[in-house]
C-alpha positions as CSV (number, residue, x, y, z in Angstrom):
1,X,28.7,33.3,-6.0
2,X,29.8,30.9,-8.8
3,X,32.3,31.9,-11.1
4,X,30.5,33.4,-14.2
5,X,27.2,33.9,-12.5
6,X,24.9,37.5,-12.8
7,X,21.3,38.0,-11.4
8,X,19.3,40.6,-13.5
9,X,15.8,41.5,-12.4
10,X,12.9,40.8,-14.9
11,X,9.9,42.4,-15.0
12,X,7.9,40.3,-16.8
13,X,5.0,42.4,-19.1
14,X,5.3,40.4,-22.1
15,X,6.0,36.5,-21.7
16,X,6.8,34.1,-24.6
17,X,6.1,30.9,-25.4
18,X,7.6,28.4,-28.2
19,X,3.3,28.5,-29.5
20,X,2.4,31.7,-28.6
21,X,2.9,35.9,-27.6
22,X,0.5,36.5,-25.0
23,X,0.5,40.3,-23.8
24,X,-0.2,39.9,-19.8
25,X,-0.6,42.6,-17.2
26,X,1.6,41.0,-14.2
27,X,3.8,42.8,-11.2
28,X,5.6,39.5,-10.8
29,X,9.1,40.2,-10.8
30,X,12.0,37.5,-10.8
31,X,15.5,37.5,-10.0
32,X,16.8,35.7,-13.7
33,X,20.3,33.6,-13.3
34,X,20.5,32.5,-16.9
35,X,23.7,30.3,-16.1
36,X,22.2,28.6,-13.6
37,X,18.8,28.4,-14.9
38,X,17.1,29.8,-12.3
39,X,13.9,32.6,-12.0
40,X,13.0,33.2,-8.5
41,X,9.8,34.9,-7.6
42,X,10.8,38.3,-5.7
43,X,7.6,38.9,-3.5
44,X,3.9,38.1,-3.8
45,X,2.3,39.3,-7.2
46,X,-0.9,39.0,-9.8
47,X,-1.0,38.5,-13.3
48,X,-3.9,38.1,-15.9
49,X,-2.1,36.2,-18.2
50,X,-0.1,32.7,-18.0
51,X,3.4,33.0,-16.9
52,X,6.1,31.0,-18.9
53,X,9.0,29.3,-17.6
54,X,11.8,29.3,-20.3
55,X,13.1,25.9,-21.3
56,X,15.2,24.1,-18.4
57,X,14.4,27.2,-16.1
58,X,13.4,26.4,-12.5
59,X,10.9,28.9,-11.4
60,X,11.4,29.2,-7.2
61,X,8.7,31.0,-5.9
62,X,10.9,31.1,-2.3
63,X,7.4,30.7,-0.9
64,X,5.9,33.9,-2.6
65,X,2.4,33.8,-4.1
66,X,1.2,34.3,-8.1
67,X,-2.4,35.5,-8.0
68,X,-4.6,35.0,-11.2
69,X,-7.4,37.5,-11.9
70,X,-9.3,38.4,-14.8
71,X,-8.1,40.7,-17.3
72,X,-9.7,44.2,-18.0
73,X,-13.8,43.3,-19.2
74,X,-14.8,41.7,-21.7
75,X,-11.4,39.6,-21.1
76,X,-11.3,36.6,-18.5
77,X,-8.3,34.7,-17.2
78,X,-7.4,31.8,-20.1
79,X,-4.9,29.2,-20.1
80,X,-2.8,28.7,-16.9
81,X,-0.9,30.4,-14.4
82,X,2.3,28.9,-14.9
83,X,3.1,27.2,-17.9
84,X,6.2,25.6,-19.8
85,X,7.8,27.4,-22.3
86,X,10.3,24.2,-23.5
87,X,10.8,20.6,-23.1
88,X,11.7,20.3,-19.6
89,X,10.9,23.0,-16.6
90,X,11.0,23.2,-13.0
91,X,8.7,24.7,-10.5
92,X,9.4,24.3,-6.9
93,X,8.5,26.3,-3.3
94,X,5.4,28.4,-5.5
95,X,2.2,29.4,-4.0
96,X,-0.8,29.5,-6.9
97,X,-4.2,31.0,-6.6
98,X,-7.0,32.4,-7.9
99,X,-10.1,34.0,-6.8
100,X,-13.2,35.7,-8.6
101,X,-12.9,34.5,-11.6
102,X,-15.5,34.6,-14.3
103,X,-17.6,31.5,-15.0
104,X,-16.5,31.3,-18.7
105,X,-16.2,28.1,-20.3
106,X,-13.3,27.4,-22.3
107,X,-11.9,24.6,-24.2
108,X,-8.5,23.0,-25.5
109,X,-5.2,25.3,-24.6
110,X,-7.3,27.9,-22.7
111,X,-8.8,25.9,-20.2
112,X,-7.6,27.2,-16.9
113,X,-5.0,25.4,-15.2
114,X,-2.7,26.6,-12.2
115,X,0.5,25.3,-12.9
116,X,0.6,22.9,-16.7
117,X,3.6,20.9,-18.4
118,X,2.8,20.9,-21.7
119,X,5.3,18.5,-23.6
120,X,7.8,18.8,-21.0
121,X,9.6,16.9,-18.3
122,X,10.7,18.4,-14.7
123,X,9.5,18.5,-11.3
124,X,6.9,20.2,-9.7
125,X,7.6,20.0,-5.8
126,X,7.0,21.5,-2.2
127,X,4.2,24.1,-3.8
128,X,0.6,25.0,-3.1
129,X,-2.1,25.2,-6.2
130,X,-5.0,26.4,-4.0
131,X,-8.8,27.9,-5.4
132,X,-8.3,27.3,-9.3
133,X,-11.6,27.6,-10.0
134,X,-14.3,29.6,-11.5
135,X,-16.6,29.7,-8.5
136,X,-19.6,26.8,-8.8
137,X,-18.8,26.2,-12.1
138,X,-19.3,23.1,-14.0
139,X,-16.8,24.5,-16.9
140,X,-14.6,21.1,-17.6
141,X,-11.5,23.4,-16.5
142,X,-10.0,24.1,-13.5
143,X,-7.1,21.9,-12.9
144,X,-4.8,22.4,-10.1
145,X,-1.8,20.7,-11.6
146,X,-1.9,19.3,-15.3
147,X,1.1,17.3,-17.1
148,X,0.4,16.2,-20.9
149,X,2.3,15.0,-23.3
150,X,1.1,13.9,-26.9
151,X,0.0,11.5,-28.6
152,X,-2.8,10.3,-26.2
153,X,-3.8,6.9,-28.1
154,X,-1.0,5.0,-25.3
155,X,2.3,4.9,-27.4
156,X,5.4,6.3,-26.8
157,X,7.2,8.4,-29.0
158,X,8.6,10.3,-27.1
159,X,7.6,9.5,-23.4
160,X,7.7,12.9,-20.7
161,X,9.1,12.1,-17.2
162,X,7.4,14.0,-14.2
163,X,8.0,14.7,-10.4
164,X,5.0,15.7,-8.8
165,X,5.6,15.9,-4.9
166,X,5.1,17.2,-1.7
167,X,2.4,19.5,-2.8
168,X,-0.6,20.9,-1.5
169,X,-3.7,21.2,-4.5
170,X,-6.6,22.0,-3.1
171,X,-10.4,23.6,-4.1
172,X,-9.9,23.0,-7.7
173,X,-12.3,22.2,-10.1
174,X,-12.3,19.9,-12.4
175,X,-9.0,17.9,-11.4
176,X,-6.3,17.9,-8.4
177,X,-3.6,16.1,-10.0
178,X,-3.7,15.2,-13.7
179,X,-1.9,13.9,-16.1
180,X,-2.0,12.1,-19.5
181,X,-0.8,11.2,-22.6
182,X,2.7,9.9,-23.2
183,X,4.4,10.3,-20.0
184,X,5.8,8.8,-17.0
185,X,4.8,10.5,-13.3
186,X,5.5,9.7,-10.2
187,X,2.7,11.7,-8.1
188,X,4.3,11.2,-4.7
189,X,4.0,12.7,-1.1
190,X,1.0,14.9,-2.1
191,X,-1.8,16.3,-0.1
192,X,-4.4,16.7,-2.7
193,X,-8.2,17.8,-0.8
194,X,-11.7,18.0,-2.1
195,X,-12.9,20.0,-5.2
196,X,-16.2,21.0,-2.7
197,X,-18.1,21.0,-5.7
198,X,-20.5,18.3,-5.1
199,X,-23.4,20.3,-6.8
200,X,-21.9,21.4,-9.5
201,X,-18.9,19.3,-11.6
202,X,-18.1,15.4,-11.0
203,X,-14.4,16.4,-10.2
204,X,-11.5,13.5,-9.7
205,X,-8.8,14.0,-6.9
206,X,-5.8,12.2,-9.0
207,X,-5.6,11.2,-12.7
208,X,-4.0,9.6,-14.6
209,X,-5.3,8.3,-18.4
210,X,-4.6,8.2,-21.7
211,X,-1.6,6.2,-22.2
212,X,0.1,7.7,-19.0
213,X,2.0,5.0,-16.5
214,X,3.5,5.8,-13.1
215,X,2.6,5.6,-9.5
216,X,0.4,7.2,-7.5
217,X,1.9,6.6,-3.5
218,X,2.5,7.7,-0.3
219,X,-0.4,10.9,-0.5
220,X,-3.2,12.0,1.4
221,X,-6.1,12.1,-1.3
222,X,-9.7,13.5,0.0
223,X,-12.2,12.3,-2.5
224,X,-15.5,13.6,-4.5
225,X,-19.0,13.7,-4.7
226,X,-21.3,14.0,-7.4
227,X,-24.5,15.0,-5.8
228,X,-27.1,16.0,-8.8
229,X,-30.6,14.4,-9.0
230,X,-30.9,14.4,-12.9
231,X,-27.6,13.1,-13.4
232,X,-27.1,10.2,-11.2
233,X,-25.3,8.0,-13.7
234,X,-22.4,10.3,-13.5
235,X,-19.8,10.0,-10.4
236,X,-16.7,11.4,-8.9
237,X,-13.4,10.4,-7.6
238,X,-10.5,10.0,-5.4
239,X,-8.2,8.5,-8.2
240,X,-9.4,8.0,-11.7
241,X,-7.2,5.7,-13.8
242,X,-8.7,5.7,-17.5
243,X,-7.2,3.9,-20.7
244,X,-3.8,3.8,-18.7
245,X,-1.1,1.1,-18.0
246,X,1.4,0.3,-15.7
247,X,-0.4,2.4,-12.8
248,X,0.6,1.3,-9.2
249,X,-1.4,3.4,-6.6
250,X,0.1,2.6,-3.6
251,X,0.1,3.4,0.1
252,X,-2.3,6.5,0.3
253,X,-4.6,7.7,2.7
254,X,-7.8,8.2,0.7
255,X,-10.9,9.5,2.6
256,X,-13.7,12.1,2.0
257,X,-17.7,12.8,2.9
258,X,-19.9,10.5,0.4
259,X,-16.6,9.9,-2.1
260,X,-18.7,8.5,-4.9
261,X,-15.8,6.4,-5.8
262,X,-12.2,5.6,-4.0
263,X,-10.2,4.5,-6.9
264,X,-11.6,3.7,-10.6
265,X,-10.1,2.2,-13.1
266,X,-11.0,1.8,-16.1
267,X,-10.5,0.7,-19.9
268,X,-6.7,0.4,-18.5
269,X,-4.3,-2.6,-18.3
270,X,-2.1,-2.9,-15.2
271,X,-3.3,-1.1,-12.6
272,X,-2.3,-2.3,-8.9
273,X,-3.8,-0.8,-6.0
274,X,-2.3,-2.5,-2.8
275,X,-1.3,-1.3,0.6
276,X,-4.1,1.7,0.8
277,X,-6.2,2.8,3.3
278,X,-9.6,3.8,1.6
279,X,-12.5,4.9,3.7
280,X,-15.1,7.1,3.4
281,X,-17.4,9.0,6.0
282,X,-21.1,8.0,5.2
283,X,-22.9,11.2,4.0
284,X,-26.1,12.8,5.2
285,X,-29.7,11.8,4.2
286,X,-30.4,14.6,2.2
287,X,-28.0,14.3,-0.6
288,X,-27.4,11.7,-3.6
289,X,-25.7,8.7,-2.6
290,X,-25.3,6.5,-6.0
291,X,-22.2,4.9,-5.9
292,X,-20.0,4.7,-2.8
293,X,-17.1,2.1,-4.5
294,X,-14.0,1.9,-2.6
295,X,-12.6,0.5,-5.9
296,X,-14.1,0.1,-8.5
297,X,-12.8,-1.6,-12.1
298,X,-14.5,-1.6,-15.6
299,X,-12.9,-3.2,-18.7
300,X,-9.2,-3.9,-17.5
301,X,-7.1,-6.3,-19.6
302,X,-4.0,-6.3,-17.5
303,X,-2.5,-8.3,-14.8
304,X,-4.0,-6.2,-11.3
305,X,-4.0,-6.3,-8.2
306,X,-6.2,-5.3,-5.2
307,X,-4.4,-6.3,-2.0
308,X,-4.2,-5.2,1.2
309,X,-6.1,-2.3,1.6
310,X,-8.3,-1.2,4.2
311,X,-11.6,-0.1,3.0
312,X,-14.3,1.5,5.4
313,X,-17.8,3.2,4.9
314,X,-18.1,2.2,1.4
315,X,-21.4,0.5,0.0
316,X,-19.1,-1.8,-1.6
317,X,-15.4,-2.4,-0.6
318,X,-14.3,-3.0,-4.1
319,X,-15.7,-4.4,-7.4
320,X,-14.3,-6.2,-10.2
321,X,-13.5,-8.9,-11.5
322,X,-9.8,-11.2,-12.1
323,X,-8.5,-9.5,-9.1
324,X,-6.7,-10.7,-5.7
325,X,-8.7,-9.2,-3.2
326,X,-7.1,-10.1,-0.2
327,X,-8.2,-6.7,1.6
328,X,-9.4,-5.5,5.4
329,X,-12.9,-4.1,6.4
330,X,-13.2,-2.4,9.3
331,X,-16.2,-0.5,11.3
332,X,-17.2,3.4,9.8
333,X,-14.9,5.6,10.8
């Protein structure tokens, strides 16, 4: 043990924040080292209320679980699981879940999230953000893992720097993997899967927008489909890039049934997608097929590129215009 160091159990019943006091029902207990900045997670627990990690803390869930359910009725689950509580946090080895919640809409800061950095930099690594969602909802909510950072019109004040890697986000809602506003992310070595919800929300694997930069590599993305009669305008993503610069999404395995679209970007500047492998498996007669983009680009005002990627099973391989397109297509896979 390092010189000065002390471990005191916490029971955490009421958890702060630097914006609000939330009053949660949680067994969740951590092992606190306040010299080293470290909470870790003591066995598999539930909470109804959003968890805060004090500021510089990394939270360790040594593999354990956090379950989110809804609080006594007429309550339901707000906000996220795990959330800052400073300007930088760390969360790493954490399982996240959730199961049962109610369909509730929400908007602004209690939108449900699993794990959120709100303002802050830090690291979010080697964890699993599994089923946060509210069932077949179409609530805009839901997100597995969400970084944002003010302001949001693409200056930098004050610009966030995140890790997000070797993660599993999976059956979410709305979004895998976002993140926007003023920050910086590297969204690396990630298995990100499908939202499922083809009938319900036009979900996005991977974001990143509003004035956010950073890359997007080396993960194994499994795309969306929007599959609504009335609504075929609308469509759903691998990897949205949206009013962004300085986005490089690079060497990913990106596949799905009927992906509506592989990678968008749009109303961005630099955004280079190169080195990719983007296919798609064809999907059945009886649902909407609309799109079917390997990448597509709308508006874009910087210096891109589209290069060597290997696109299959898309309706178009990719669409745009400006952009080097010295790309592979090969048979359906």
């Amino acid at each position: 043990m390092k010189k000065g160091a002390f471990f005191v159990i916490v029971t955490l019943i009421v958890i702060f924040s630097i914006t609000k006091s939330v009053e949660a029902t949680t067994d969740c207990i951590f092992n606190d080292d306040p010299v080293a900045k470290v909470m870790k997670l003591a066995a598999n627990c539930s909470t109804d209320a959003t968890i805060y990690i004090p500021d510089g803390y990394l939270l360790n869930g040594n593999g354990y679980e956090i379950w989110a359910n809804d609080p006594p009725a007429p309550g339901h689950f707000v906000g996220a699981v795990v959330q800052n509580a400073g300007a930088e946090a760390h969360v790493r080895n954490l399982y996240v879940t959730a199961a049962g919640l109610k369909n509730v809409c929400d908007v602004g800061d209690n939108r449900l999230r699993g794990i959120m950095f709100n303002g802050a930099s830090g690291s979010i690594t080697a964890s699993r953000v599994i089923g946060i969602n509210q069932g077949f909802s179409g609530c805009q909510e839901g997100n597995g893992i969400e970084i944002r950072n003010a302001p949001f019109d693409g200056t930098h004040p004050n610009t966030a720097f995140v890790e997000i890697s070797h993660n599993t986000v999976d059956l979410y809602q709305k979004t895998g993997i976002v993140a926007n506003g003023d920050l910086k992310v590297a969204i690396t070595n990630n298995y990100v899967g499908s939202a499922n919800l083809p009938k319900n929300i036009a979900a996005n694997s991977i974001q990143v927008g509003y004035g956010a930069s950073g890359a997007v590599n080396n993960n194994i993305i499994i795309g969306n489909q929007w599959d609504v009669i009335t609504k075929p305008q609308w469509s759903a993503t691998a990897v949205l890039v949206y009013m962004a610069d300085g986005v490089n999404v690079n060497h990913n395995q990106i596949s799905g049934v009927g992906t509506d679209i592989g990678v968008a970007a749009y109303y961005s500047k630099t955004v280079n997608v190169m080195n990719n492998k983007i296919w798609r498996t064809i999907p059945t007669i009886d649902t909407i097929d609309a799109y079917g983009v390997g990448v597509d680009f709308y508006e874009n005002d910087g210096k891109s590129k589209v290069v060597r990627n290997e696109f299959s099973g898309w309706k178009l391989p990719y669409f745009g215009e400006g952009l080097a397109k010295a790309n592979r297509v090969v048979a359906e896979p």
